[in-house]
Structure formats: structure tokens, C-alpha cells
TORSE-755671 format. One record per residue (C-alpha): residue in one letter; chain; x, y, z. Coordinates in steps of 0.05 Angstrom, whole numbers, plus 5000, padded with zeros to 4 digits. Example, Ala and Ser with C-alpha at 12.3 -4.5 7.8 and 13.67 -1.06 7.14 Angstrom:
residu, chaine, xx, yy, zz
a, A, 5246, 4910, 5156
s, A, 5273, 4979, 5143
end
This chain:
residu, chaine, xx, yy, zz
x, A, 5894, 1771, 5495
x, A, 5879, 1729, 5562
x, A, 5912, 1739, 5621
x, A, 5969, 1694, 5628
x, A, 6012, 1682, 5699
x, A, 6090, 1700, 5689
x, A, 6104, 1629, 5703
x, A, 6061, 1614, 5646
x, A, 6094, 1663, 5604
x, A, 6167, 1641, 5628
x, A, 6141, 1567, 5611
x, A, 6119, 1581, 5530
x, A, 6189, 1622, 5527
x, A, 6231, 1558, 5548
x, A, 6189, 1506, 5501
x, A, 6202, 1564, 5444
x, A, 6273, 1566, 5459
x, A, 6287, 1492, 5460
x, A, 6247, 1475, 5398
x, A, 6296, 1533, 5366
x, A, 6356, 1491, 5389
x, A, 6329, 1433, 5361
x, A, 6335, 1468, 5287
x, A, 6386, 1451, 5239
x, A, 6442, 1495, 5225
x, A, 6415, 1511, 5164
x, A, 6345, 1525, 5181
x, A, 6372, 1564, 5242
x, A, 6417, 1611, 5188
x, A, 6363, 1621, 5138
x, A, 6314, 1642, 5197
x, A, 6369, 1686, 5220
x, A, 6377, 1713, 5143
x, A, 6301, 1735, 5138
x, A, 6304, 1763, 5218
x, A, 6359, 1811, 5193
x, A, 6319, 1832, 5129
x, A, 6255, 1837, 5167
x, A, 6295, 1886, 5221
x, A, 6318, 1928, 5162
x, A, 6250, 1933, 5134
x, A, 6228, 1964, 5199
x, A, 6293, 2003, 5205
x, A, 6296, 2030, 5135
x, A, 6217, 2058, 5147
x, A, 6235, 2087, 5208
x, A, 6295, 2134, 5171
x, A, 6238, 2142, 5106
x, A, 6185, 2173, 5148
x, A, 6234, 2217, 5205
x, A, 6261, 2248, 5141
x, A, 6251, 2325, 5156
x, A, 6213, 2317, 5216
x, A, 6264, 2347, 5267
x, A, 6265, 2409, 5226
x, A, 6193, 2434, 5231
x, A, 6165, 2388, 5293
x, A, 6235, 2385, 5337
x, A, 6280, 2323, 5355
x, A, 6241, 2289, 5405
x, A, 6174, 2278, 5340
x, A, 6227, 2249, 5312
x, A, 6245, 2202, 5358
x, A, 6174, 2184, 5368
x, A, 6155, 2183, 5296
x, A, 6221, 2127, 5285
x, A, 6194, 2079, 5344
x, A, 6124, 2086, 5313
x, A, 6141, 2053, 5263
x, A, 6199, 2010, 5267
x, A, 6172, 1958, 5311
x, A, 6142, 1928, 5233
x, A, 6211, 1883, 5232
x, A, 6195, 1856, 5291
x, A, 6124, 1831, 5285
x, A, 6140, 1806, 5230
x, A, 6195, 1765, 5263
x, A, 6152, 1744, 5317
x, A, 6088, 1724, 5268
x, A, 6130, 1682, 5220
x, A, 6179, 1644, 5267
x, A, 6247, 1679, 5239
x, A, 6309, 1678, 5285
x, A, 6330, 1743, 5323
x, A, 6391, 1735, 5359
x, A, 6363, 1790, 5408
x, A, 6310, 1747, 5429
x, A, 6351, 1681, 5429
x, A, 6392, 1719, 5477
x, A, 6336, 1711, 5527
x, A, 6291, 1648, 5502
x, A, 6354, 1598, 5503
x, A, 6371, 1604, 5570
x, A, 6299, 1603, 5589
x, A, 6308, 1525, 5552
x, A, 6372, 1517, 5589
x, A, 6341, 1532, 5651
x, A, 6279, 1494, 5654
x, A, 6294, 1432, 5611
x, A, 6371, 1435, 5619
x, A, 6392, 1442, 5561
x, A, 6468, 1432, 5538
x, A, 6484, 1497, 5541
x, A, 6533, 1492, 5477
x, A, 6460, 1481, 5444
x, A, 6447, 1553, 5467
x, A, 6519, 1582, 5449
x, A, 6504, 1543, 5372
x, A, 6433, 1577, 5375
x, A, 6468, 1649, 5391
x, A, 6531, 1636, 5337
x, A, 6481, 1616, 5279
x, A, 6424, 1659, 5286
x, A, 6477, 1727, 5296
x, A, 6504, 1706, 5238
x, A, 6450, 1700, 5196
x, A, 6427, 1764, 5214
x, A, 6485, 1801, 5196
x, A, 6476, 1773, 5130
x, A, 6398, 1782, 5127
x, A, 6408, 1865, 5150
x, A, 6472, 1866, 5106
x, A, 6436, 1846, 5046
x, A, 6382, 1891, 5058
x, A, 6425, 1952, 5072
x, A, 6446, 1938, 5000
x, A, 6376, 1932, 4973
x, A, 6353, 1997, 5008
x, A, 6421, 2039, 4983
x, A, 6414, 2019, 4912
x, A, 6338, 2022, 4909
x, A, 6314, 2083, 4943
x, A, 6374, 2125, 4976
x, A, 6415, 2130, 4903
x, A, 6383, 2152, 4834
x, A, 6400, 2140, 4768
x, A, 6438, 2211, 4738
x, A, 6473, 2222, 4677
x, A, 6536, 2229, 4717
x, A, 6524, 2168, 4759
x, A, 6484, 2153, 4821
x, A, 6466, 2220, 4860
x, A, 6439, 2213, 4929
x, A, 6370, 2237, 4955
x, A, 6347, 2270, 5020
x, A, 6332, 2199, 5055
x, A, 6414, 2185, 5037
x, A, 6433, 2246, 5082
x, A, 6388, 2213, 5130
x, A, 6416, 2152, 5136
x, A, 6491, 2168, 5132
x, A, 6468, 2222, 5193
x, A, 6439, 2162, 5223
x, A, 6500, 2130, 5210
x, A, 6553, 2178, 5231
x, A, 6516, 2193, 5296
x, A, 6512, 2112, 5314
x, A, 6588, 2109, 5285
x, A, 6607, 2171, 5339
x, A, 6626, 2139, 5407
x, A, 6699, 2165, 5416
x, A, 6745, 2125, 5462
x, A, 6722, 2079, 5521
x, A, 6676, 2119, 5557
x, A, 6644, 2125, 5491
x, A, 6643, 2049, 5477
x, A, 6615, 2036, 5551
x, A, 6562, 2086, 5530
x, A, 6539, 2054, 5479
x, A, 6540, 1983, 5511
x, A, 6508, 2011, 5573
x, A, 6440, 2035, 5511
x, A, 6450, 1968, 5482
x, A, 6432, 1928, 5551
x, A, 6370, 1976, 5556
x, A, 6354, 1958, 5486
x, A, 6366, 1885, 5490
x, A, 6318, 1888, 5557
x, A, 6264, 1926, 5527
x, A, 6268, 1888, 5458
x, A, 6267, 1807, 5494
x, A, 6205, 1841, 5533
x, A, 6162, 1855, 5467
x, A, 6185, 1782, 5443
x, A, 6164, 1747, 5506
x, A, 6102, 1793, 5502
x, A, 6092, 1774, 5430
x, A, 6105, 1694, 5436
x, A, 6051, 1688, 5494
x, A, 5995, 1727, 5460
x, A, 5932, 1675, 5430
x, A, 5921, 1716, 5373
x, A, 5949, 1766, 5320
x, A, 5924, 1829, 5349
x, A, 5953, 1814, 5411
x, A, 6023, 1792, 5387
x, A, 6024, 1866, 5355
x, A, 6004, 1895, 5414
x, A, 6046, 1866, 5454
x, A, 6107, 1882, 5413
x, A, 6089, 1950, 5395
x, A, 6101, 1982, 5461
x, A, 6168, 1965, 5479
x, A, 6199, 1968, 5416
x, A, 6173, 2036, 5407
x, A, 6202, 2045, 5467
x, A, 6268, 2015, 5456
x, A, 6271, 2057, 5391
x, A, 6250, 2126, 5421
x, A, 6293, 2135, 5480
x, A, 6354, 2119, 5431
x, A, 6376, 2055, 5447
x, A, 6426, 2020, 5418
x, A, 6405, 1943, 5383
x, A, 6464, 1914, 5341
x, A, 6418, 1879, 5284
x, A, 6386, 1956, 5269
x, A, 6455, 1981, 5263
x, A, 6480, 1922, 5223
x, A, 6428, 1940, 5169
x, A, 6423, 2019, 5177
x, A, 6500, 2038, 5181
x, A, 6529, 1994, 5123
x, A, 6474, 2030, 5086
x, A, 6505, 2093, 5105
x, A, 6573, 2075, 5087
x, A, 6545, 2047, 5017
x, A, 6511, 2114, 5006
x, A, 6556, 2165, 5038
x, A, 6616, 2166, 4972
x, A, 6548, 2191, 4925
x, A, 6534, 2251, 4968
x, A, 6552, 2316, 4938
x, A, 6589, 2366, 4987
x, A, 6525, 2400, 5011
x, A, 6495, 2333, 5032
x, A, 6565, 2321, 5072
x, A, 6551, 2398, 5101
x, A, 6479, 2373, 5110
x, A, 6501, 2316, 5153
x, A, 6552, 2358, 5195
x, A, 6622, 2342, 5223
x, A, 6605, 2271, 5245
x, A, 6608, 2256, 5188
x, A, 6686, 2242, 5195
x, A, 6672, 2195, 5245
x, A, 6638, 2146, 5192
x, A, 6682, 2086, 5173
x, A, 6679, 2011, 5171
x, A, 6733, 2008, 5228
x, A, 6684, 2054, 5272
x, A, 6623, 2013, 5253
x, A, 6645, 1952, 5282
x, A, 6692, 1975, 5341
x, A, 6653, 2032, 5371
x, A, 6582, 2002, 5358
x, A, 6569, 1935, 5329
x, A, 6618, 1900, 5384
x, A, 6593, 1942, 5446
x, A, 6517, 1938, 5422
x, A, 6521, 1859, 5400
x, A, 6553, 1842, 5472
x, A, 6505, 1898, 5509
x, A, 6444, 1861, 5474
x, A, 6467, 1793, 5495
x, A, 6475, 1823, 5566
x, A, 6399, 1855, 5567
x, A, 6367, 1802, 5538
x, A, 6409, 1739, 5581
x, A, 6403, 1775, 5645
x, A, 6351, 1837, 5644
x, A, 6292, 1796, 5611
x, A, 6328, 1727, 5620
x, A, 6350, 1715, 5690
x, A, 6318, 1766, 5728
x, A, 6241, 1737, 5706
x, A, 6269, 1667, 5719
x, A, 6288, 1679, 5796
x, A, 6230, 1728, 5809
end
């Protein structure tokens, strides 16, 4: 990867923002779609291969063992042109700023490609619950070991009581958005494939290490939770501990997908967005 200035860097940013403006609505959603699938492939690895690990290597191999892994979703994002919200959040306003753009092209931009990702990581979160977290029993479906990881996954990201709580999480999600827009502007300006995957690698393992919060991992990871949680017998509940009361679709969307979404849009519009522009 050659050496590029941070002008140079800010400059490829803004032309890959505007040409994602230009987009149709409907190419902008079905880029979003595979974006949220493509998170939740990295996501759903990440739970896979932590299974267990906390147990005989301690929690912080675990948290290093997730962001090894996870940041799969987001080269592939990167290396086939899908639509992240979390990195519009930064490479639209980059267009706005140096081609002055409408910036209700940049609000349509945000709106479509969120929403397509919620569907993308939403469909996936399906996929991954039916396919590999429940089996086939004579009773029914019963739930595996990577089930209790997941709904743990999901209780603990469901578990952010009142506000202080809420401006917790929002407070992970701007450090997430910030480190996440980071690997994308690293990824868009590298010449070739090994450098794109470099360049991403670092700070999303980062991002995903330290415990950050990003909304479109949650939107694929917690629904796939709640899907698999009703299966698990009550030693799997036991497994998973008392958080597990805190898991509900009310909790999923008030205490994390709201705070994370709007701490995302925060990291990536003024941590990786603004802040490069001016300096």
C-alpha cells in the first residue's frame, strides 16, 4: 500500500461518498441489505469461535479472539461496494463538504442505507438461529452451546438499565463508530486487496475488543438471541445468568439499538468525519 497524504485520503472519501448519493433508492437499499448480512457473517463467527474460550483462557482471549475475527463483514463490505450506514455516517459529509452536496442527499443516503441494513442483519439473524444455534429434536428445536452464547451476548448488549445506562452505551457506540469509519477510510484508499484488509483489520479488531458498541452488529446478533432464547432448556437460562431477564424486544431497541445507531452516527460524522476535515 503506497503512502498516501490525508488530504489525499480525505479527497477519495468525498468522491466515494458522492458517487453513493448518486445511487438509486433501490440500489442504495439492496447494498444496504447485503452490508447487514455481510456484518452478521462476521458477527455470527465472532460468537462461533469465542464459544468456551472465557472459561479455560479468561475474558479478555475472548475479547481478542471476537475482534480477530469479526472484521470478515467488513472487508467484505469494503471489497464489494455494499452500503454501511456506519461508514456513510462519515463518507457523506466528506461529499457534502468538498463538492457541496445537498445535504438532504446525505440524510436520503443515511435513511436508505440504515434501513437496508436492518433488514440485511435481520434476515441473517434468522438464517444463523434456524441454521446453526437450534437443532432438529424429536420434541422440537433444542438449542446448542453457541445458542447460550448468543442470547449471553444478547442479554449483556440488552443490559443498560436507566439513563446512565443508555448514555453508556451511546458514549461505546461513538468510540465504535470512530474506530469503525477509520478502517473504512483506511480500506477505500488502499491500491490493492492486501492492503484494504490490512487496513481494516486493525481497527475493527479494535473496535470489537475493547467492547464497543456498533448498532448494525447488534441488529444481527440480538434478534438472534431473542429468536433462540424460548428453545433453551432451564440450564441454558442458568448457563446464561440473571441477565437474562433483561432480554426483550422493548430493551433491544430502547437501551441499545437507539443509543448505539445515534452514538455511531455521532463517531463516524464528527470523530472520523469532521475532525480529519478541519485538521
Amino acid at each position: 500500500m503506497s503512502y498516501q497524504s490525508p488530504y489525499e485520503i480525505i479527497a477519495k472519501g468525498a468522491e466515494s461518498g458522492r458517487y453513493r448519493m448518486s445511487l438509486p433508492a433501490w440500489n442504495i437499499l439492496l447494498r444496504g441489505g447485503m452490508a447487514g448480512a455481510y456484518i452478521g457473517m462476521g458477527a455470527a463467527l465472532m460468537i462461533i469461535v469465542s464459544t468456551g474460550v472465557a472459561t479455560s483462557l479468561g475474558k479478555g482471549m475472548e475479547q481478542f479472539i471476537m475482534g480477530l475475527v469479526f472484521p470478515l463483514g467488513l472487508i467484505l463490505i469494503v471489497l464489494t461496494g455494499a452500503e454501511l450506514f456506519t461508514g456513510d455516517a462519515m463518507l457523506a459529509p466528506f461529499a457534502a463538504f468538498s463538492y457541496k452536496c445537498s445535504w438532504l442527499a446525505v440524510f436520503r443516503l443515511w435513511i436508505l442505507s440504515y434501513a437496508g441494513n436492518i433488514i440485511g442483519a435481520l434476515g441473517f439473524a434468522y438464517l444463523v438461529t434456524s441454521g446453526v444455534l437450534l437443532q432438529s429434536g424429536p420434541d422440537g428445536f433444542v438449542a446448542n452451546q453457541y445458542a447460550v452464547s448468543m442470547v449471553t451476548f444478547a442479554a449483556e448488549h440488552c443490559s443498560y438499565p436507566g439513563i446512565p445506562g443508555i448514555f453508556s452505551c451511546f458514549l461505546k457506540a461513538i468510540a465504535a463508530g470512530w474506530l469503525l469509519n477509520l478502517a473504512v477510510l483506511l480500506g477505500i484508499c488502499a491500491d490493492d486487496a492486501i492492503g484494504k484488509i490490512v487496513g481494516i483489520w486493525f481497527p475493527a479488531m479494535a473496535m470489537v475488543s475493547t467492547g464497543f458498541e456498533h448498532a448494525i452488529t447488534n441488529a444481527c446478533l440480538i434478534p438472534a438471541g431473542l429468536m433462540a432464547a424460548p428453545s433453551l432448556t432451564f440450564m441454558q437460562v442458568a448457563q446464561v445468568g440473571p441477565l437474562a431477564a433483561n432480554l426483550s424486544w422493548s430493551a433491544f431497541f430502547l437501551n441499545n439499538l437507539i443509543p448505539a445507531s445515534v452514538g455511531n452516527l455521532v463517531g463516524g460524522l464528527v470523530f472520523s468525519g469532521l475532525l480529519l476535515w478541519v485538521a
